[in-house]
DRENVOMI-398131 format. One record per residue (C-alpha): y, z, x; residue number from 1. Coordinates in nm, 2 decimals, padded with zeros to 4 digits. Example, Ala and Ser with C-alpha at 12.3 -4.5 7.8 and 13.67 -1.06 7.14 Angstrom:
DRENVOMI-398131
yy  zz  xx  k
-00.45  00.78  01.23  1 $
-00.11  00.71  01.37  2 $
END
This chain:
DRENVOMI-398131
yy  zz  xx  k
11.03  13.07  03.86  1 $
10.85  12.74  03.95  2 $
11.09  12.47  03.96  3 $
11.12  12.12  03.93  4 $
11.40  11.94  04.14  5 $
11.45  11.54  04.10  6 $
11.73  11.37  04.31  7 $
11.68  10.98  04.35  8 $
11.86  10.95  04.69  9 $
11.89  11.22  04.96  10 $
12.08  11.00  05.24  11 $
12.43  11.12  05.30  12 $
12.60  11.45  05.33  13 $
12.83  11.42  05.02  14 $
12.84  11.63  04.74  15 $
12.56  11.58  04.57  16 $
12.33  11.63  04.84  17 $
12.52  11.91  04.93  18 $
12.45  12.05  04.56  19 $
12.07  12.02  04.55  20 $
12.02  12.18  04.89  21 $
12.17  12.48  04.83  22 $
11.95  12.51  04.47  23 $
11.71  12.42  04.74  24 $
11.76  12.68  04.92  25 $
11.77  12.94  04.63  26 $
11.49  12.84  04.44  27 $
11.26  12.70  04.74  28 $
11.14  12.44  04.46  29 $
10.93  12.08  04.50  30 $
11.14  11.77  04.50  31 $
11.13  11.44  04.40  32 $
11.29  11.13  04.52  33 $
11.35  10.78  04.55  34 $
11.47  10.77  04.90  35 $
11.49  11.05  05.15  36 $
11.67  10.94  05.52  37 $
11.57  11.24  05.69  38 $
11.87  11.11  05.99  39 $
12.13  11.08  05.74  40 $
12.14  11.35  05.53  41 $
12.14  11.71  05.55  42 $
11.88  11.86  05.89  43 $
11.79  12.17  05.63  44 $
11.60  11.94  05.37  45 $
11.26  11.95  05.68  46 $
11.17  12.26  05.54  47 $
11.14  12.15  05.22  48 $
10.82  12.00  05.02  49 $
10.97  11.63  04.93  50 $
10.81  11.36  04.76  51 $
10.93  10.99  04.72  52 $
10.77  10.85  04.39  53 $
10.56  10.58  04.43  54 $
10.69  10.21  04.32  55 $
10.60  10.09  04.00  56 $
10.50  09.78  03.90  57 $
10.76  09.68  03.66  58 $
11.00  09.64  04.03  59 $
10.86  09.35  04.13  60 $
11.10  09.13  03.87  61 $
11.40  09.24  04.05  62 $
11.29  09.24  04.40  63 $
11.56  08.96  04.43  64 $
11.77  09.21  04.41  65 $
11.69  09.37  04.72  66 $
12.00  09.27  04.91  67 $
12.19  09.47  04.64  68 $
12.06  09.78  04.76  69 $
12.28  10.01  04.52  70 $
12.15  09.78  04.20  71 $
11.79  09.77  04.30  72 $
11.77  10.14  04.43  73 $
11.92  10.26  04.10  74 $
11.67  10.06  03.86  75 $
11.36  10.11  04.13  76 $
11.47  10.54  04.04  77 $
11.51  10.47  03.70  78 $
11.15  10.30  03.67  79 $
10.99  10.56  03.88  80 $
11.13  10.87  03.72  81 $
11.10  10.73  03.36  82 $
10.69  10.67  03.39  83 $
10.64  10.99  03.60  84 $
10.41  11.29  03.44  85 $
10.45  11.57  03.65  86 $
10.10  11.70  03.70  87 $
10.15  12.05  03.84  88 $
10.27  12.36  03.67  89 $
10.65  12.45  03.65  90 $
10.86  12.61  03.45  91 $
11.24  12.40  03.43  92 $
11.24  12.07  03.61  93 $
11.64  12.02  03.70  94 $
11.76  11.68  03.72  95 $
12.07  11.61  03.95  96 $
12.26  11.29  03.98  97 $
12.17  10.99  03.77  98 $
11.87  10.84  03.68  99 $
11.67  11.15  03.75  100 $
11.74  11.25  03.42  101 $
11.47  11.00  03.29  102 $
11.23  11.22  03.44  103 $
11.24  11.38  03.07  104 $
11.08  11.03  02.91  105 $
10.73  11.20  02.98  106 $
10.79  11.58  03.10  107 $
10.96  11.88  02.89  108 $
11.20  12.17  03.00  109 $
11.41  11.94  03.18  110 $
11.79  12.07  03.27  111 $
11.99  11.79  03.38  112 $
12.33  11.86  03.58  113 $
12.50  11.56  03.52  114 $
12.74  11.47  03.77  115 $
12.84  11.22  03.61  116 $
12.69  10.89  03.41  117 $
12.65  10.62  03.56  118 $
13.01  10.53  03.64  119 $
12.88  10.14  03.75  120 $
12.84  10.13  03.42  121 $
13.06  10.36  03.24  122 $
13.39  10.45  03.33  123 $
13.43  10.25  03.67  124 $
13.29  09.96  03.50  125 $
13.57  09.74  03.53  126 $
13.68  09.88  03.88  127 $
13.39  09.77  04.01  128 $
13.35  09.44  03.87  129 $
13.67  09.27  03.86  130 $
13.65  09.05  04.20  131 $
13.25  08.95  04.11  132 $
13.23  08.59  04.05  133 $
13.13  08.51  03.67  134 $
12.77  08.45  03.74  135 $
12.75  08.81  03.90  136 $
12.96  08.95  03.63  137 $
12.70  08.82  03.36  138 $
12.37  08.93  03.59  139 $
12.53  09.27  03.62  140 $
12.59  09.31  03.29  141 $
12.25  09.21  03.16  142 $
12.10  09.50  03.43  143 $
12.33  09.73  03.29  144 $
12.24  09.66  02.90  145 $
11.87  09.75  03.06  146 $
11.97  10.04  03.24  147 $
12.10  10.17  02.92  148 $
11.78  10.14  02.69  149 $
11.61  10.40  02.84  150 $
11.90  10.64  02.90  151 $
11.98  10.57  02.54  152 $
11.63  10.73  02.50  153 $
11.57  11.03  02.69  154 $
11.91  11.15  02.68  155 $
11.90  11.30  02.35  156 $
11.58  11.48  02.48  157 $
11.69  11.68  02.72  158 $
11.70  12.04  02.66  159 $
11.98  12.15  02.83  160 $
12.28  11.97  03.02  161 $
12.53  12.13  03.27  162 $
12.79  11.94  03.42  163 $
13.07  12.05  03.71  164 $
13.39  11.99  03.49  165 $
13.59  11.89  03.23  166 $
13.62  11.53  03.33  167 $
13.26  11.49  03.32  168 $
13.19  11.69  03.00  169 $
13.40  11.37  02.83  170 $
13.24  11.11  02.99  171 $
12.90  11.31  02.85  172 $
13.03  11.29  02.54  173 $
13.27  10.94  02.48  174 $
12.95  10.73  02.68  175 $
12.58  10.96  02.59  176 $
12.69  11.11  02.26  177 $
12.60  11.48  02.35  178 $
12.88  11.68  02.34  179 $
12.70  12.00  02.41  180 $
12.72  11.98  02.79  181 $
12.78  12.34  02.97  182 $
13.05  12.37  03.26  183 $
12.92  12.52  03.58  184 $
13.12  12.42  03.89  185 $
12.97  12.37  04.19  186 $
13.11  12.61  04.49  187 $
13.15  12.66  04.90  188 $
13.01  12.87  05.12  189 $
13.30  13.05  05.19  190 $
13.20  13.24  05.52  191 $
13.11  12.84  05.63  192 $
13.49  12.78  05.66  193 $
13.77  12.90  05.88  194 $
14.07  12.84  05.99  195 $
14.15  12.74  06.37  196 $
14.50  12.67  06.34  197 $
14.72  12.38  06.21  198 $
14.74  12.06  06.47  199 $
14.92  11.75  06.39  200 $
14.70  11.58  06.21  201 $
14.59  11.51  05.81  202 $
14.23  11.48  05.76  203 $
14.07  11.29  05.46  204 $
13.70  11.37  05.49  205 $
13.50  11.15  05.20  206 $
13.22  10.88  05.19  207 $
13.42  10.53  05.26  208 $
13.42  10.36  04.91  209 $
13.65  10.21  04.74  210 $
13.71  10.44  04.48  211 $
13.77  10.70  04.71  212 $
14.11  10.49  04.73  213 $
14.15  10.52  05.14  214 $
14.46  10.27  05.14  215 $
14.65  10.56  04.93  216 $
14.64  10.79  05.17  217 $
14.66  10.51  05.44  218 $
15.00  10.38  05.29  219 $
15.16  10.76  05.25  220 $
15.09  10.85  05.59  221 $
15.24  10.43  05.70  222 $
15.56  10.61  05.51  223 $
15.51  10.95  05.67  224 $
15.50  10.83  06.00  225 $
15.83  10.64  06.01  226 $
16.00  10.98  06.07  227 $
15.72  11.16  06.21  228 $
15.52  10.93  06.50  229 $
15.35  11.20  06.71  230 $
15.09  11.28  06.41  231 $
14.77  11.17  06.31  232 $
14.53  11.07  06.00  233 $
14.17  11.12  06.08  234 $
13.98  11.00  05.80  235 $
13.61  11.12  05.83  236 $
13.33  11.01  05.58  237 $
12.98  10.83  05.57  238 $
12.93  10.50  05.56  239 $
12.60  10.34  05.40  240 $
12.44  10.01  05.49  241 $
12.57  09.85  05.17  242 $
12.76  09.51  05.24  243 $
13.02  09.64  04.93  244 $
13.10  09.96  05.16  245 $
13.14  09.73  05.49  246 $
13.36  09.53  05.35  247 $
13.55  09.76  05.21  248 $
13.59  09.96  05.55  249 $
13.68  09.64  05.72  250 $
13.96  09.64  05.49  251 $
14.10  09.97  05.58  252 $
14.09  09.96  05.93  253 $
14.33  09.64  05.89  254 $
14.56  09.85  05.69  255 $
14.55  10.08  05.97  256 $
14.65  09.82  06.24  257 $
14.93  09.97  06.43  258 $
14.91  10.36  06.30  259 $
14.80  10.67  06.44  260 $
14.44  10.67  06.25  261 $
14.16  10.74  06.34  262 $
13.84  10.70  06.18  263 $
13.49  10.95  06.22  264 $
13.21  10.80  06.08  265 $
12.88  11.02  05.97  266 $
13.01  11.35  06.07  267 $
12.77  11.64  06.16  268 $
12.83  11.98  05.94  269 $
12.97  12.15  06.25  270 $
13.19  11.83  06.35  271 $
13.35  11.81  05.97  272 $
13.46  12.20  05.96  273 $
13.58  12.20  06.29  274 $
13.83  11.88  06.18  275 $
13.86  12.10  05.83  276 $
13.97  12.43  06.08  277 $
14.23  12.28  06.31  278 $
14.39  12.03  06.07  279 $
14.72  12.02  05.89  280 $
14.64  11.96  05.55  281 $
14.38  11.80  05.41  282 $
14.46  11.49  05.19  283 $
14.26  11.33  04.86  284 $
14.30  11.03  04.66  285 $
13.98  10.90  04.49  286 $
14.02  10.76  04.14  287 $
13.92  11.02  03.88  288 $
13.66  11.23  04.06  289 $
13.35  11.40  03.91  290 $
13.51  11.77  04.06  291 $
13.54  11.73  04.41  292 $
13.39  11.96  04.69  293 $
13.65  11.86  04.93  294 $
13.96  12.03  04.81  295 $
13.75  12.34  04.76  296 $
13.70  12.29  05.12  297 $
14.01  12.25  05.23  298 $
14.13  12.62  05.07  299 $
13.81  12.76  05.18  300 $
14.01  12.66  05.51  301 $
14.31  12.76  05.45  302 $
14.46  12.44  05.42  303 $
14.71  12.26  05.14  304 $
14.55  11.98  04.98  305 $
14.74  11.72  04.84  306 $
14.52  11.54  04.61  307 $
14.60  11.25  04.29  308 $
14.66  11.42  03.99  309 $
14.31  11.31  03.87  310 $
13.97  11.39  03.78  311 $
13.85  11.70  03.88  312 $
14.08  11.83  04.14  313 $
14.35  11.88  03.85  314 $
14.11  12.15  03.73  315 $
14.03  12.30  04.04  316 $
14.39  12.29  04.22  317 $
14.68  12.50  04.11  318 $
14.96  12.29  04.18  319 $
15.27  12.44  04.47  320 $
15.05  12.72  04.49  321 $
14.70  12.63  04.65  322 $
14.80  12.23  04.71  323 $
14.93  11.97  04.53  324 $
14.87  11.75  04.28  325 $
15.10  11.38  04.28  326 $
15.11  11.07  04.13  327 $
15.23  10.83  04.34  328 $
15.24  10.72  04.74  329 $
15.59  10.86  04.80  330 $
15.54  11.14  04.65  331 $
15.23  11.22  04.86  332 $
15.43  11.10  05.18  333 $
15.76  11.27  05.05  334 $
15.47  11.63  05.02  335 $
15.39  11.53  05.38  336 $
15.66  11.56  05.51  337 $
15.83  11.88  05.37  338 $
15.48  12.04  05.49  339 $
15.49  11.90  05.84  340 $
15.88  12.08  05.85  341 $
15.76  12.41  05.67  342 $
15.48  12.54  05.86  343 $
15.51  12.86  05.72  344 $
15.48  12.72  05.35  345 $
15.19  12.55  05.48  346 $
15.03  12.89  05.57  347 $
15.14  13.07  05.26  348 $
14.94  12.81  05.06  349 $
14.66  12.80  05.23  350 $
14.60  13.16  05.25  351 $
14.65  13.14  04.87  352 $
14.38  12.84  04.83  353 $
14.11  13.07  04.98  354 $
14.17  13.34  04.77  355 $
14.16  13.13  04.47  356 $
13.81  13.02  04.63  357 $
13.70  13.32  04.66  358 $
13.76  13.43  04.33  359 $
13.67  13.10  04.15  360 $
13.43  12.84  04.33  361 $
13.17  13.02  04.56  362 $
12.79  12.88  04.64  363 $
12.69  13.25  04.49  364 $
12.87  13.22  04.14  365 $
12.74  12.89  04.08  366 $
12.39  12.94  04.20  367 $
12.39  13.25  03.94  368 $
12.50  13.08  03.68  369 $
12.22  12.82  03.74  370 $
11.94  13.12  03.82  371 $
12.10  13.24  03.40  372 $
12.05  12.89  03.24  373 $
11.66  12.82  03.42  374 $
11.56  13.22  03.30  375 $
11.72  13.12  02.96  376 $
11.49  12.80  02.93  377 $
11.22  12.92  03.07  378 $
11.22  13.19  02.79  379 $
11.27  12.96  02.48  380 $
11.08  12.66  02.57  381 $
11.07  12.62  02.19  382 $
11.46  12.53  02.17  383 $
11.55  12.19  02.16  384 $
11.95  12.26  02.25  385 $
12.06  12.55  02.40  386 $
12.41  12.53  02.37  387 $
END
């Protein structure tokens, strides 16, 4: 099969990125994108045929927004991918990530995997706005009434949408008004993962943003470490050039003043499983997740995750038996602690988690489960829905 892939920003190792390289990698396809940082995300993407869309001429009214790099980048991909006709042959294009998904305005057979809508505008919408001043509330809501014309548009177009869980499905359906969307969760490379042994320290790996709520875990290990001193948190994750995300890590390294943390910034692969191998447990607390690669991680590992009772990782997550799931700072701390006494539950569980990887949420399963839906659409190009 020829395939399409569109991604609007390959700079980071997160999940995403980590998502469309491995359908990369199966489907050896040509991809399209807004901005590629060949330094800052994953070394594997070189060997693969990658082209930035050109700008279009409808940016040039918001090029005062160019200090706002996540507002501008977002509407420059939405502009770019909703006036694009793909001139070559294919068979599926398969949007990832929003806006790629306007790529379907002019082109057919398009497969989005949603990984979520736009949650700026959706869901984290008043998260993300509450400390603006009222002159940026009102400018951000006007560019978010514009990003939503178009969506509006080509949504109900798409042929087929697939989506990593249960959380998302909703959002597909409460904010797009398609409630047809297919499950197919993302997985690990298993044989990627091992376990080294269990040193004193908890590792939150995640891109530092605020609603990967870092002062969560921050505060639980404050409590943790009033009994327990001779431990660590490493918190490992990739910062972007965005003055939101530098403020906000400013703000957890003063909540860290005086505590045994230490922070990792833009981690190789190799340097993130070898702090995944010799950790403790492996903590998570970002505010309703998409699905969330990293406690499928950490049980690839063989290590307890302690993760909010949110979002994905309540899906993924069987609670006392792979990790588990809490709802409040001293009940994470209170987890922390038991653990830290009862290294031989800690083992138990994580032998557990990597069976239920194993069984569940491998690279192999998913990428079949794609390889079944492209076949499908490929072979009725004449169905609107495939269901």
């Amino acid at each position: 099969m020829d395939i399409i892939l569109c991604h609007p920003f390959l700079q980071s190792t997160g999940g995403g990125d980590r998502v469309v390289l491995e359908l990369a990698k199966k489907f050896n396809p040509k991809i399209y994108s807004i901005v590629y940082d060949k330094n800052k995300t994953f070394e594997e993407f070189k060997e693969f045929d990658i082209e930035i869309l050109p700008p279009s001429i409808l940016e040039k009214p918001f090029c005062f927004m160019k200090n706002d790099t996540r507002n501008y980048n977002a509407i420059s991909a939405g502009l770019r991918y909703y006036f694009t006709k793909i001139k070559k042959d294919y068979d599926i294009i398969c949007a990832l990530g929003s806006p790629s998904e306007y790529i379907r305005n002019k082109n057919e057979r398009v497969c989005w995997y949603c990984f979520s809508p736009n949650r700026q505008a959706y869901d984290l919408y008043d998260f993300r706005t509450k400390d603006m001043s009222l002159p940026k509330k009102i400018m951000n809501k006007i560019l978010i009434n514009t990003y939503e014309i178009p969506e509006h548009n080509v949504v109900p177009k798409i042929e087929q949408i697939l989506t990593s869980s249960e959380v998302v499905k909703d959002r597909i359906t409460k904010y797009l008004y398609r409630n047809d969307a297919k499950i197919i969760s993302p997985g690990v490379d298993i044989k990627s993962f091992t376990n080294k042994g269990y040193e004193k320290y908890f590792f939150y790996p995640s891109r530092i943003v605020p609603e990967k709520q870092f002062e969560f875990a921050i505060e639980s290990f404050r409590i943790f470490s009033e009994k327990h001193k001779d431990w660590k948190l490493i918190i490992g994750g990739y910062l972007s050039n965005s003055n939101r995300d530098k403020l906000y890590f400013e703000k957890i390294k003063t909540l860290s003043d005086g505590l045994n943390i230490e922070f990792k910034l833009n981690l190789t692969e190799n340097e993130l499983r070898e702090l995944y191998a010799n950790c403790y447990t492996v903590l998570f607390t970002a505010i309703n997740e998409d699905f969330g690669l990293i406690p499928l991680e950490a049980m690839a590992s063989e290590k307890p995750i302690i993760s909010i009772n949110d979002g994905g990782p309540k899906y993924t997550i069987i609670n006392g038996k792979t990790g588990f799931l809490i709802n409040s700072i001293n009940e994470m701390s209170n987890i922390m602690i038991n653990l830290s006494e009862h290294p031989n539950i800690v083992c138990e569980i994580g032998k557990n988690g990597r069976n239920h990887v194993l069984a569940h949420f491998t690279t192999e399963k998913f990428l079949n489960e794609m390889e079944h839906i492209f076949k499908r659409m490929s072979c009725n190009t004449q169905v609107k829905y495939l269901g």
